[in-house]
C-alpha positions in Angstrom: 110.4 -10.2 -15.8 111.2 -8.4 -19.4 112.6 -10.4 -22.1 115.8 -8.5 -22.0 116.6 -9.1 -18.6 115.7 -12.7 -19.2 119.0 -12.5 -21.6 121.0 -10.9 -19.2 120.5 -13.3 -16.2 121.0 -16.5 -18.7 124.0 -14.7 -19.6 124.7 -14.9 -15.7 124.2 -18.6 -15.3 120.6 -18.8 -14.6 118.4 -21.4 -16.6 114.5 -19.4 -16.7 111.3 -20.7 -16.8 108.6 -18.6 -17.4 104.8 -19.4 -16.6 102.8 -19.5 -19.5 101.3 -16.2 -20.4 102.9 -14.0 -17.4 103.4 -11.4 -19.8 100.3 -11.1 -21.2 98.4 -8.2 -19.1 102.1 -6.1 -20.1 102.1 -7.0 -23.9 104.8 -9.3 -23.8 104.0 -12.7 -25.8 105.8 -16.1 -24.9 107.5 -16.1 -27.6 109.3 -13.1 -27.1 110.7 -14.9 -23.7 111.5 -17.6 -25.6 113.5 -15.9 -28.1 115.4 -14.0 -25.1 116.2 -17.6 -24.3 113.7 -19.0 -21.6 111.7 -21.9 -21.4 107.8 -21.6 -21.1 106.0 -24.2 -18.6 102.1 -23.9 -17.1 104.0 -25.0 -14.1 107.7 -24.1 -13.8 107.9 -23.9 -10.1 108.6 -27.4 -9.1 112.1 -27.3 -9.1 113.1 -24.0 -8.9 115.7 -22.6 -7.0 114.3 -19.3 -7.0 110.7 -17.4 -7.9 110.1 -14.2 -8.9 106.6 -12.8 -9.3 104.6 -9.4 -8.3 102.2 -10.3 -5.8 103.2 -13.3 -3.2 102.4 -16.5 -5.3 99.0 -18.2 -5.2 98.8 -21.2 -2.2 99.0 -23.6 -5.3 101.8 -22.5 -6.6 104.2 -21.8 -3.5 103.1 -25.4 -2.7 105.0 -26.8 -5.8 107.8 -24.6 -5.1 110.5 -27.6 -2.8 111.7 -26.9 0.5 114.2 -24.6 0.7 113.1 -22.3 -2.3 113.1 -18.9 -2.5 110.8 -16.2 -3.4 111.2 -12.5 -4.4 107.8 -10.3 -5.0 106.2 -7.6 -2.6 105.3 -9.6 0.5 103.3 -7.1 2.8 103.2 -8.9 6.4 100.8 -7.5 7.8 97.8 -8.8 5.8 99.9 -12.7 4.8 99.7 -14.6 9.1 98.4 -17.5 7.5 100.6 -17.6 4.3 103.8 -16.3 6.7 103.2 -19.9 8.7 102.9 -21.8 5.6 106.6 -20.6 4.7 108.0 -20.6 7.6 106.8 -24.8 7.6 107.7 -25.5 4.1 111.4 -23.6 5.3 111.2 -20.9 2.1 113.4 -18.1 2.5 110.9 -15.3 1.5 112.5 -11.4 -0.1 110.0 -8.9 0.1 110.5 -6.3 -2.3 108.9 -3.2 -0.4 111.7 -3.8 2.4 114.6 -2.7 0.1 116.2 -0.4 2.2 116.4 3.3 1.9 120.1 3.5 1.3 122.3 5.2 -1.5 123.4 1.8 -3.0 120.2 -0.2 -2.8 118.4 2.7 -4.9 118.6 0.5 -8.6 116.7 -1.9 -6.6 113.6 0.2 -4.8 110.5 -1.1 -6.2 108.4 1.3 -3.9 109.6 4.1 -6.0 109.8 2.7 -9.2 106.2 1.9 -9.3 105.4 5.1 -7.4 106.7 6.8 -10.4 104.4 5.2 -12.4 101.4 6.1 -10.0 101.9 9.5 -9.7 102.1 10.0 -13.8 99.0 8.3 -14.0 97.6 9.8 -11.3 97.8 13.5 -13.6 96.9 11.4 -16.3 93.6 10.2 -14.7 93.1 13.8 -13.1 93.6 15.6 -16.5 91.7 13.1 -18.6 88.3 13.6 -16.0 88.5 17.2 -15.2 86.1 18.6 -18.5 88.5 21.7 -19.0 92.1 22.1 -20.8 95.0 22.2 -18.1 97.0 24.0 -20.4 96.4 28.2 -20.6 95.2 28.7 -24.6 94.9 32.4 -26.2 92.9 32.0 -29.3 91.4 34.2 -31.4 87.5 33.4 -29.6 89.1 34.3 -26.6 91.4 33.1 -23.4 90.9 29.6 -21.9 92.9 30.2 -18.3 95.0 27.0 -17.2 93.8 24.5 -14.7 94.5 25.1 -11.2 96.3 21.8 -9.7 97.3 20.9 -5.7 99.3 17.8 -5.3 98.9 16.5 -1.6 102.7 15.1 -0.7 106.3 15.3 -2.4 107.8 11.8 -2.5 108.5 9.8 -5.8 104.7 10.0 -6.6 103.6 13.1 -6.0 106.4 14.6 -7.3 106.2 12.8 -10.5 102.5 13.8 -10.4 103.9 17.4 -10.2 106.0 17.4 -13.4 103.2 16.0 -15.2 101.1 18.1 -14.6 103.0 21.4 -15.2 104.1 19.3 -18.4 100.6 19.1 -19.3 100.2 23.2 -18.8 98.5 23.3 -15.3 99.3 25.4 -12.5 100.3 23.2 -9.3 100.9 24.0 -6.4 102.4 21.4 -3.8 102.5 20.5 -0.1 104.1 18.0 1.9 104.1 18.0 5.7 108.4 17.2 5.5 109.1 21.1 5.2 112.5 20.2 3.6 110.2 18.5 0.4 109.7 22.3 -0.2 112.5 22.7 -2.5 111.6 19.5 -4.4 108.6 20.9 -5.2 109.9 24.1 -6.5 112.0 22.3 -8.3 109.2 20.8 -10.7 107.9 24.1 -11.4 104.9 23.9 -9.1 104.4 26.2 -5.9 105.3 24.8 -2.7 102.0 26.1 0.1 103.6 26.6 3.1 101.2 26.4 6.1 103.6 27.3 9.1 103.6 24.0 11.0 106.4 22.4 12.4 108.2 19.7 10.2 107.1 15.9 10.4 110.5 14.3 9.4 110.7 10.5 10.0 113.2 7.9 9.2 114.3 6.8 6.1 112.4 9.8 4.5 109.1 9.1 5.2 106.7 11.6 7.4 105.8 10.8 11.0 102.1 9.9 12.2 100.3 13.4 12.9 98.7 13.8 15.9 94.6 14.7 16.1 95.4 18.3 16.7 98.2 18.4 14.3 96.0 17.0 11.4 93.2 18.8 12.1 94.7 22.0 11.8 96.5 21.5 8.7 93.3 20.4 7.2 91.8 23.7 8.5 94.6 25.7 6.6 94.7 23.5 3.4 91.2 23.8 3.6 90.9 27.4 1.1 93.6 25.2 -1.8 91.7 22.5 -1.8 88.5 24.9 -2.5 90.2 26.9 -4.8 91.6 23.6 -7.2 90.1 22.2 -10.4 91.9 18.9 -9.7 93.4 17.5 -6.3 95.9 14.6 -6.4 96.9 13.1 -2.9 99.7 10.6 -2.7 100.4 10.6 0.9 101.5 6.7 1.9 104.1 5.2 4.2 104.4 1.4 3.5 102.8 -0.8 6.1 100.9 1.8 8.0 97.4 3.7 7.4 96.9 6.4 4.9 97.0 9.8 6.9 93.1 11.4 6.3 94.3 14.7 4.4 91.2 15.9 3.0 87.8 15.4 4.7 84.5 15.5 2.8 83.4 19.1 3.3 87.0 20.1 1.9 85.7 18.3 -1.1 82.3 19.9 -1.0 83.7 23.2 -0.9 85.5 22.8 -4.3 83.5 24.2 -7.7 81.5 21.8 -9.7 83.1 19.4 -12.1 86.0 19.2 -10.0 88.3 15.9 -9.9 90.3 14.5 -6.8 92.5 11.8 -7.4 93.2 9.4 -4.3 96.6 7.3 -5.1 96.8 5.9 -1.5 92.8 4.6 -1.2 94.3 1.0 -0.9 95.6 2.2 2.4 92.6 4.0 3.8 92.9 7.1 1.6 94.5 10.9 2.4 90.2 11.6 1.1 87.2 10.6 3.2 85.3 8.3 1.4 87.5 7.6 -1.2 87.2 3.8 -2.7 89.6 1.8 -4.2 88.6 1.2 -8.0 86.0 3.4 -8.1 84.7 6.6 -8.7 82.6 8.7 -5.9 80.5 11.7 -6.3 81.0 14.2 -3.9 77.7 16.8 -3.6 78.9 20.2 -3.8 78.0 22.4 -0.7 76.2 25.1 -3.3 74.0 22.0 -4.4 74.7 22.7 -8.1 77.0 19.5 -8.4 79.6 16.8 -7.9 83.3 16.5 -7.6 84.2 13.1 -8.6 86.7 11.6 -6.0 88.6 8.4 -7.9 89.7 5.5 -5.7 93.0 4.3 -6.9 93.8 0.9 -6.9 96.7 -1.4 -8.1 97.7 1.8 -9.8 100.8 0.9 -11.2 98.7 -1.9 -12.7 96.7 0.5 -14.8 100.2 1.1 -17.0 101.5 -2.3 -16.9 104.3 -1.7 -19.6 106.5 0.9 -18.0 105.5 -1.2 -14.4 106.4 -3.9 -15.2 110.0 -3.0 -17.3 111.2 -0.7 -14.1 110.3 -3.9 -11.8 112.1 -6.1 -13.5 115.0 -4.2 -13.8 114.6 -4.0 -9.5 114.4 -7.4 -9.3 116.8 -8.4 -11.8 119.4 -6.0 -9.4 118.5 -8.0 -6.3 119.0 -10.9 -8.2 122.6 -9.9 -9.6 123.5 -8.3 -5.2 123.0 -12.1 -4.3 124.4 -13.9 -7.5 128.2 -15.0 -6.9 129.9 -17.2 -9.8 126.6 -18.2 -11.7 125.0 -19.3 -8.5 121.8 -18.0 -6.6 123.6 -17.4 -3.3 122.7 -14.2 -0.9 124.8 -13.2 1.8 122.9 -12.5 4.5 125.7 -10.2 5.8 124.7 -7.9 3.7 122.4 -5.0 5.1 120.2 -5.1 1.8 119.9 -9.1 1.7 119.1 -9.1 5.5 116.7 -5.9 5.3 114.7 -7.8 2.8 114.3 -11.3 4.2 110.9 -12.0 5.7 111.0 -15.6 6.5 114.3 -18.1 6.3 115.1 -21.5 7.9 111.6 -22.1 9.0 111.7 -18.5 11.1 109.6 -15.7 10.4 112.1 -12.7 11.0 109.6 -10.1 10.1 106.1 -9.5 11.1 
């Protein structure tokens, strides 16, 4: 939460209680929530009608929360089976943020893309600030510095934000996503869309489907001559809940020139690049043996520009909060397709797993 939302939803009824120093890692102070008109407690969860945080609350904390509470933060199932039975026995009703669904109305309230946005500008940040050349093209009087030569691996809200920054910062990008239809996005940045000839991997809610072997293995064979012919790769190919697709293997990488960067925003998920690590940096030996590409690992990007995160989350949340607010009360009607989409676990039942 931001201070200014904080005045917005006392102006709405709510009393807030803010735990002591939760806006520290975004350079908010206490004080400034206090000014917007919350309370600040080491322990403000005993009591609460509802909690709001990023990450699903530490065990201590959703202990002291009472029967009955609720909870709104990113809540990925898959990897929470013990703390999904600890809900489900204290009867919390449990909003997962990532499950906001993929409809016209519910966009003010899509956390997946508002911190993908912030990803893929840092992802160009991170490739720009590594590669040891200018992305820009300079003519000076010693001579011409030609501009760096950028492919950005998938055209959602990440990669296409990684695409305008990095033709912002002067590169030349070129783009490729396997949704044929993200073409026009891509153009749309500035940036060249590489069409490959294979069939179109639409899925629902605008997310690609799973490739099969022979389908991924033959687009890596075609993407194979960018990727060797790029100063700085940025793959941001995810789907929520499911593995990374492998985009890039490690020859691809091999093949590129010396000095090279690759940027990996979904390592956290498996990575689009083989051997990619989350929060670290790999070197990559160059097939002519006269180098490295460094391969970075994101993760918790979003994290790494905790500002502008954590302002466009709050501003999701604090839209959630206001769908399910009626009179100055904290009431969600579970009629509604956004409220239902996004409840994980209610009445002591676990309705998503």
């Amino acid at each position: 939460m931001v201070p200014e939302l904080v005045a917005k939803l006392a102006a709405a009824g709510y009393e807030i209680a803010i735990q002591s120093c939760a806006g520290a890692g975004a350079l908010i102070s206490d004080d400034a929530f206090q000014v917007a008109g919350a309370e600040i407690s080491d322990n403000p969860f005993p009591g609460a009608v509802l909690a709001v945080s990023v990450q699903p609350l530490a065990d201590a904390n959703r202990a002291a929360l009472d029967p009955g509470a609720t909870t709104i933060s990113f809540y990925p199932v898959g990897s929470l089976a013990a703390d999904l039975e600890l809900r489900r026995a204290q009867r919390l009703t449990t909003f997962g943020m990532e499950y906001v669904p993929r409809i016209s109305r519910a966009q003010s309230m899509d956390a997946l893309s508002s911190q993908s946005l912030v990803a893929g500008y840092r992802g160009a940040i991170v490739a720009a600030g590594r590669l040891r050349q200018f992305f820009p093209l300079s003519m000076t009087a010693a001579g011409t510095v030609r501009p760096a030569q950028v492919v950005v691996l998938g055209a959602g809200v990440a990669g296409l934000e990684a695409i305008a920054t990095c033709r912002r910062l002067g590169a030349v990008v070129k783009g490729y996503d396997v949704r044929v239809a993200a073409a026009e996005e891509i153009r749309s940045m500035g940036a060249s869309a590489i069409n490959l000839g294979l069939p179109s991997l639409d899925g629902a809610g605008g997310y690609a489907r799973e490739m099969t072997p022979e389908r991924a293995a033959r687009q890596q064979e075609l993407l194979a001559p960018y990727v060797a012919a790029a100063d700085a790769l940025i793959t941001t190919a995810a789907v929520p809940g499911r593995q990374a697709p492998l985009l890039v293997t490690t020859e691809m990488v091999a093949a590129m020139a010396p000095g090279s960067v690759v940027v990996d925003l979904a390592a956290e998920q498996g990575g689009n690049v083989a051997g990619a690590v989350p929060g670290e940096v790999v070197q990559v030996d160059c097939a002519s043996g006269n180098g490295t590409v460094a391969l970075w690992g994101g993760a918790n990007v979003p994290s790494q520009m905790p500002n502008p995160a954590s302002r466009l989350y709050a501003q999701n949340v604090f839209n959630v909060i206001m769908l399910m607010t009626r009179n100055g009360a904290f009431v969600p009607d579970f009629d509604d397709e956004v409220v239902a989409g996004m409840c994980v676990t209610r009445n002591g039942e676990v309705l998503r797993q």
